[in-house]
N, C-alpha and C positions, 0 to 999 in steps of 0.2 A: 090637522090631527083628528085620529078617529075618534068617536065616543070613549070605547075603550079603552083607549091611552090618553084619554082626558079621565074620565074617573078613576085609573089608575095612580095619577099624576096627582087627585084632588085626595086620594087616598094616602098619598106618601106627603103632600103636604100637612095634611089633618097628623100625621103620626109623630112629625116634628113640631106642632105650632098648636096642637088640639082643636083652632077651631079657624074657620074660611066663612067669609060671606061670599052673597051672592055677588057683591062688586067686586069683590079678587078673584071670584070664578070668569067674570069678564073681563077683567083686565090682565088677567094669568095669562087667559087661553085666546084671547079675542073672539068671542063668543058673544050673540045678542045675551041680553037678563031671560029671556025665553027659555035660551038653551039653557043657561046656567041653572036654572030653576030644574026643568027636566032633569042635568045631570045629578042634581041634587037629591031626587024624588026617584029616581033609579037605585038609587047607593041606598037608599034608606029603606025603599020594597026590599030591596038583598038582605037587609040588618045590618047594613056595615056602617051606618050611621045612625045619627038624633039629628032631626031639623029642629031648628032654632027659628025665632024670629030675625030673620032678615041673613041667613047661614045655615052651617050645620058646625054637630061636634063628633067626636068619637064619642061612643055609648063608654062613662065611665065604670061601667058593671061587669064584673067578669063572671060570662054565666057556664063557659065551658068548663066540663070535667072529666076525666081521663080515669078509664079501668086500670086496674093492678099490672097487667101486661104493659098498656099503654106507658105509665109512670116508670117503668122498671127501664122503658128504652127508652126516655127522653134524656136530655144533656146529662150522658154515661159521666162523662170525664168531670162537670162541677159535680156532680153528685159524691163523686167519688172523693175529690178534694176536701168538702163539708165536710161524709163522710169521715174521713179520717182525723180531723180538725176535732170533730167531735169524739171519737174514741177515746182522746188524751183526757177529757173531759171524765172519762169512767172511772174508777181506781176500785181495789180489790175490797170486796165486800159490799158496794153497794148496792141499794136493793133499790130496784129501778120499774119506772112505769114509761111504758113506748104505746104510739100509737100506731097507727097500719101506715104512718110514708115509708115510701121504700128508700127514702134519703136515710132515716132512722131504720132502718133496717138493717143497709150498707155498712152504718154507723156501728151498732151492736157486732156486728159478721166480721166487721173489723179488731175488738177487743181482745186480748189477750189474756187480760187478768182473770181470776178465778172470786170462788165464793160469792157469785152474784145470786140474785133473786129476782127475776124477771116477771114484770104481770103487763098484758099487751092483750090488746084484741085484734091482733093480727095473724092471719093462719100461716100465712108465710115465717115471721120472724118465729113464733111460738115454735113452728118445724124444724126452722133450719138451727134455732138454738139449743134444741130440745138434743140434741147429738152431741152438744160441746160438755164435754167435761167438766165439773164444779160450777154446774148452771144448774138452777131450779129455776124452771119454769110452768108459771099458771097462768090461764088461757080464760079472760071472762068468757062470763054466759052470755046466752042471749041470742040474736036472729044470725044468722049467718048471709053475708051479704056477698053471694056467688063473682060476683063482677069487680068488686073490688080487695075479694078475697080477705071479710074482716068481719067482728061481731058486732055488732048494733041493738039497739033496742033498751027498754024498759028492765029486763033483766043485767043487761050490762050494765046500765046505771047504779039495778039494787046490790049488785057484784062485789064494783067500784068502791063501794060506802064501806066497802068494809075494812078498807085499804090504808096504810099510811106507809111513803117510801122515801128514802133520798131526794132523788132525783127523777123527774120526768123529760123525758125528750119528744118535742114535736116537731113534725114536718108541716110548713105555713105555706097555705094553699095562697095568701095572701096579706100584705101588711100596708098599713098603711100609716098614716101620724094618730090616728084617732086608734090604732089599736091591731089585732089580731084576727083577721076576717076569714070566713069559710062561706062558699056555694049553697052551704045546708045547713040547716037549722037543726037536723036530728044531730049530724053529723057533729057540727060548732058543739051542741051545748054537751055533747061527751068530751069533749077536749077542753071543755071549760071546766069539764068534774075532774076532770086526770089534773090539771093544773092545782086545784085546791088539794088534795092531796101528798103534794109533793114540797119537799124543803126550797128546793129550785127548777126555777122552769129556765129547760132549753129549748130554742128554738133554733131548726134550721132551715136556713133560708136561702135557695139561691140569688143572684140580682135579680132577677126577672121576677121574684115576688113581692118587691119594693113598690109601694105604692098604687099596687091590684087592688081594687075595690071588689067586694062580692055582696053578697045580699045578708048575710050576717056576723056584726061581731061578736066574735068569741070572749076575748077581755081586751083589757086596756092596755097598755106597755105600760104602763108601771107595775103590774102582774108578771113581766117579764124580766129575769135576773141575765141570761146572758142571748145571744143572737149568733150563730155559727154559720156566714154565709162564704161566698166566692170573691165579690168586691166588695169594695164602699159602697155604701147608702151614699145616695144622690145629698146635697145640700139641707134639704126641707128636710127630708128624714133621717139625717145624721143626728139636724139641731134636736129632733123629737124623742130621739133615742138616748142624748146626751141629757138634756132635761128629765127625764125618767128613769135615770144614773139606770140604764140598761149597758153590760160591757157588748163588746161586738167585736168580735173573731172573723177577722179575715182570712179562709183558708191558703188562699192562693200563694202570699206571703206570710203566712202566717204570722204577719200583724195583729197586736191588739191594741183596742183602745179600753184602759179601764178607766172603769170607773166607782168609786167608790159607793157599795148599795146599800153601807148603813147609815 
């Protein structure tokens, strides 16, 4: 076997099992401890791992992040599911705070009802809503962030404060048992002000955001009233959701599990 289909090999093993030593890298591939070390110290120059004493693991840190463009064409069809899961979720007159995912975007683009009152730091959803009939929409202040096509900064914060609405809805860059996680620190603690704000926080979340680690958390799941994703939450995060009487909306089937949050 070449190199490359041995690290590719120790890469698909790492993705089911999270972690391999250097003795299952020799007893996998029939390899001296030599090679398996090398192959080990290649994958880790790349980033595609964390060595360990006497192994490696996958890096639990999720540090990629994806422009407005990017997000708008990643999994069309769950988004769309959420999406609509969440719509029913709307009812006529609330006055609602979104933040820039384009899952909560879809979500909103999808609502039929009238007399809402929309406040979002998103240039996108503020436009495309900004045309429906029996929608008021206000667009915080603050930096304009080109690339992810959304407002940011010290002025959106002081904005924010001035705000009290139904319902908020976010789109979770990542969850995990400990809580609500985001890549940014600016980014997390505006989504941490939109949550206090609001009578209920939604979350939506496709599977692939279950259990993503990032570099900070936003709040805790018990800050969280309901979860609108595509599947089940795996085992460990269903028990974590359930213990934080969090409901959870499975679009797919439009299953739900409730739970009672008083």
């Amino acid at each position: 076997m070449y190199q490359e289909e041995r690290l590719a090999a120790i890469l698909q093993y790492l993705q089911k099992h999270q972690r391999i030593s250097v003795q299952e890298v020799v007893e996998k591939f029939g390899v001296s401890r030599d090679t398996a070390r090398r192959d080990i110290v290649k994958l880790e120059e790349s980033g595609e791992i964390l060595r360990t004493r006497g192994g490696a693991i996958l890096p639990k840190l999720n540090k990629k992040s994806y422009s407005y463009q990017e997000r708008m064409q990643l999994d069309v069809t769950g988004k769309r599911s959420i999406a609509q899961a969440a719509a029913r979720l709307i009812k006529k007159g609330d006055y609602l705070l979104l933040d820039a995912s384009t899952t909560v975007q879809m979500a909103v683009e999808s609502v039929h009802t009238s007399e809402l009152v929309i406040i979002t730091n998103s240039l996108g959803t503020a436009s495309s809503m900004a045309r429906k009939p029996g929608v008021l929409v206000k667009l915080l202040g603050g930096d304009v962030h080109g690339e992810d096509q959304c407002v940011h900064g010290t002025r959106a914060l002081e904005n924010l404060a001035d705000y009290h609405v139904d319902k908020v809805l976010v789109g979770a860059c990542g969850l995990t048992v400990d809580g609500l996680v985001s890549p940014s620190e600016e980014h997390g603690h505006l989504i941490r002000e939109m949550m206090k704000k609001a009578d209920q926080v939604i979350i939506l979340a496709d599977h692939s955001k279950f259990g993503k680690s990032m570099l900070y958390r936003v709040a805790s799941l018990n800050r969280i009233d309901i979860i609108v994703t595509d599947q089940e939450p795996g085992e460990e995060m269903a028990k974590a959701l359930y213990d934080n009487e969090v409901e959870v909306i499975v679009a797919a089937g439009m299953a739900t599990q409730m739970v009672d949050k008083g």
